[in-house]
C-alpha positions as CSV (number, residue, x, y, z in Angstrom):
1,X,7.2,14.2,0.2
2,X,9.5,15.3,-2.8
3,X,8.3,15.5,-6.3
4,X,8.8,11.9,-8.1
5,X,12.3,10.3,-7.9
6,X,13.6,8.7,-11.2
7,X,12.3,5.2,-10.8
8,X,13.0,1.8,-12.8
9,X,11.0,-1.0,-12.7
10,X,12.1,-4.4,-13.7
11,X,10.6,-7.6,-13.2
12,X,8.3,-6.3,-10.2
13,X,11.6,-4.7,-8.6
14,X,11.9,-0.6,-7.9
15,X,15.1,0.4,-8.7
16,X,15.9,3.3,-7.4
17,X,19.7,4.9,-7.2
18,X,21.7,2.3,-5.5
19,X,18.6,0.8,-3.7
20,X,16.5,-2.2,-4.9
21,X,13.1,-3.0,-3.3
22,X,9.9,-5.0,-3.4
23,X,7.6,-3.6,-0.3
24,X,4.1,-4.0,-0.8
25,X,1.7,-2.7,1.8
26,X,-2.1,-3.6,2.4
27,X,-3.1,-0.4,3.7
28,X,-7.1,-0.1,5.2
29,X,-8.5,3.4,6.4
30,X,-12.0,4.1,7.1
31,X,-14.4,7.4,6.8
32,X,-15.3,9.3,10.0
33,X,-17.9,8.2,12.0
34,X,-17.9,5.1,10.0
35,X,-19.9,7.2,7.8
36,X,-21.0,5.1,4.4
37,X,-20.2,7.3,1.9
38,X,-18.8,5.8,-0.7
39,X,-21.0,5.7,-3.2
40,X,-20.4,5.5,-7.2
41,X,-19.4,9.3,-7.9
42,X,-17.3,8.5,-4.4
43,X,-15.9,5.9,-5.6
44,X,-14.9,6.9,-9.4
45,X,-13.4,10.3,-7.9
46,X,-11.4,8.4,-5.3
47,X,-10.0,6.4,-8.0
48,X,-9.3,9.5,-10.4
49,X,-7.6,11.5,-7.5
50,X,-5.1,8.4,-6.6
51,X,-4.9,7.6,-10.0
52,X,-1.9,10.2,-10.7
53,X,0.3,9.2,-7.0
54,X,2.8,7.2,-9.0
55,X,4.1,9.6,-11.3
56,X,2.9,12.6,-8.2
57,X,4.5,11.3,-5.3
58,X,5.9,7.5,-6.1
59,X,3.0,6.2,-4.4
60,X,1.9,2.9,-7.0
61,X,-1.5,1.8,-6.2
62,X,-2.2,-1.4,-7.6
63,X,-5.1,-2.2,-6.3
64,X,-8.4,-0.3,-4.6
65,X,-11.4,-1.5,-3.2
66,X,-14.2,-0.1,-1.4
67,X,-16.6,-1.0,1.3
68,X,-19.5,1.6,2.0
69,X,-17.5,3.3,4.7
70,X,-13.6,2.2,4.3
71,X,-11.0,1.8,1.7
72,X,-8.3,-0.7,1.3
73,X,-5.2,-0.2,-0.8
74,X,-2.8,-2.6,-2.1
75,X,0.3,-0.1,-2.5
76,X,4.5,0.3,-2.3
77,X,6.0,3.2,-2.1
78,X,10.1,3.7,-1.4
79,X,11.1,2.4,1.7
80,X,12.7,6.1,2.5
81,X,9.3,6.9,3.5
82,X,7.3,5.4,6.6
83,X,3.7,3.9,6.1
84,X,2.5,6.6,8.4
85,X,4.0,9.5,5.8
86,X,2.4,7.9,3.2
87,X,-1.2,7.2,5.0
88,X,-1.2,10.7,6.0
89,X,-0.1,12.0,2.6
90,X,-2.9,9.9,0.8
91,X,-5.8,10.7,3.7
92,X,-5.5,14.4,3.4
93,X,-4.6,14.5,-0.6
94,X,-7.9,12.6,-0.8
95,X,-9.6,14.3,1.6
96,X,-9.3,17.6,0.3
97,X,-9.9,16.9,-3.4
98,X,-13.3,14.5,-2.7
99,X,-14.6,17.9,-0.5
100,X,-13.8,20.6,-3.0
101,X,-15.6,18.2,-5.7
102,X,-18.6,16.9,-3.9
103,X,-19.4,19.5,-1.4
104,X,-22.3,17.8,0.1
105,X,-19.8,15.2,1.8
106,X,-18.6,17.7,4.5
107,X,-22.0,18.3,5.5
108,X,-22.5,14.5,6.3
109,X,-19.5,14.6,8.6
110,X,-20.5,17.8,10.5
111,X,-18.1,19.9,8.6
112,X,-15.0,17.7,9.8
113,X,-12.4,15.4,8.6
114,X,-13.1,12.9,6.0
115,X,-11.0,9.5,7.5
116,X,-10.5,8.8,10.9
117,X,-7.1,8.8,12.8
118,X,-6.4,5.6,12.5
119,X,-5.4,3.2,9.5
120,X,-4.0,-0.6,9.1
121,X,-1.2,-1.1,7.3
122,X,0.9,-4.6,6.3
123,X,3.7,-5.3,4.3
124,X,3.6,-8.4,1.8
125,X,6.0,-9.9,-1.0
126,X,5.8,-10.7,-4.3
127,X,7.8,-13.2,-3.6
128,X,5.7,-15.1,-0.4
129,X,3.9,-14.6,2.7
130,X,5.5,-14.7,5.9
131,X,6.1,-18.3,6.3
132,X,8.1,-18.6,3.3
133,X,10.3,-15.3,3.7
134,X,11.0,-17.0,7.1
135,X,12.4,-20.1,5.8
136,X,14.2,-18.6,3.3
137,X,16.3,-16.4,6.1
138,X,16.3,-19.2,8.1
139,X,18.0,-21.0,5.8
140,X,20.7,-19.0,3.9
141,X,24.1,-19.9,4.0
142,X,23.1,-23.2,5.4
143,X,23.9,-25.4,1.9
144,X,26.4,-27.3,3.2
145,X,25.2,-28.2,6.8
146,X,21.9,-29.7,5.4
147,X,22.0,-33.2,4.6
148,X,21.0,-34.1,1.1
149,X,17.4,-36.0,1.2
150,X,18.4,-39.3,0.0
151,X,15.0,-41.8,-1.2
152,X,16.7,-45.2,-0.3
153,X,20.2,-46.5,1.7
154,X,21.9,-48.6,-0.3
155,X,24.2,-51.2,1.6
C-alpha cells in the first residue's frame, strides 16, 4: 500500500479524488493457536501501533476490542484496496511491532507467527444494515409506480 492519499471527510463520507465512499468493515482475526495473549501491555501496544494507520496507510480504525486471544476491528479503508490487502497489511504491521516490543510473545507461540491465516471480515453502513440498503435499491426510480398510501376512500 502507498503512502496516505489526500483524504476529505465530510459528514461520515471519504472523499477522495473523483470517488465518494462510506465502506465500513467489521474485521475479526485471532492469535495463533488461539493463544490468550492479550493482556494489558498487549492490549495498550496494539492500540498505540494501529493508532497512526489513518494518517500511515488510510486505514481509519474506529473502533478496537479485545478478547483474550482475538481482536475485532471496526474499520474503512478506500475501496481501491481489498479487505484481504488490508488484513494482511494490519496482521503483519502488528505482528512485527508487538514482537520487537515484547519479546517474550514469540516464545509463547514457538517462535512463529502471531495471527492465524484466517480473518472475518463484513461490510456495514452508516446509513443501515442490510435490510434497509435492500429496500432502498429495490426501490429507486420506482416513485411514480407506487401507489400513494391513502388512510380513508372517500365516495
Amino acid at each position: 500500500m502507498s503512502r496516505t492519499p489526500d483524504i476529505k471527510s465530510k459528514e461520515g463520507l471519504w472523499l477522495w479524488y473523483h470517488n465518494v465512499s462510506e465502506c465500513y468493515y467489521h474485521i475479526q482475526i485471532t492469535v495463533k493457536y488461539r493463544k490468550s495473549l492479550f493482556d494489558e501491555p498487549v492490549q495498550k501496544l496494539m492500540l498505540q501501533i494501529v493508532s497512526g494507520f489513518k494518517e500511515r496507510y488510510a486505514i481509519d480504525i474506529h473502533e478496537i476490542g479485545f478478547d483474550q486471544n482475538h481482536v475485532h476491528l471496526l474499520c474503512r479503508f478506500l475501496p481501491k484496496y481489498s479487505g484481504g490487502q488490508v488484513i494482511k497489511l494490519i496482521k503483519s504491521i502488528t505482528a512485527s511491532q508487538l514482537f520487537k516490543f515484547i519479546p517474550k510473545l514469540r516464545k509463547e507461540l514457538w517462535g512463529g507467527e502471531f495471527w492465524t491465516d484466517g480473518y472475518y471480515i463484513a461490510t456495514i453502513s452508516g446509513k443501515g444494515d442490510k435490510r434497509v440498503i435492500e429496500r432502498y435499491i429495490r426501490n429507486q426510480g420506482r416513485e411514480k409506480d407506487i401507489p400513494q398510501l391513502r388512510l380513508f376512500t372517500l365516495d
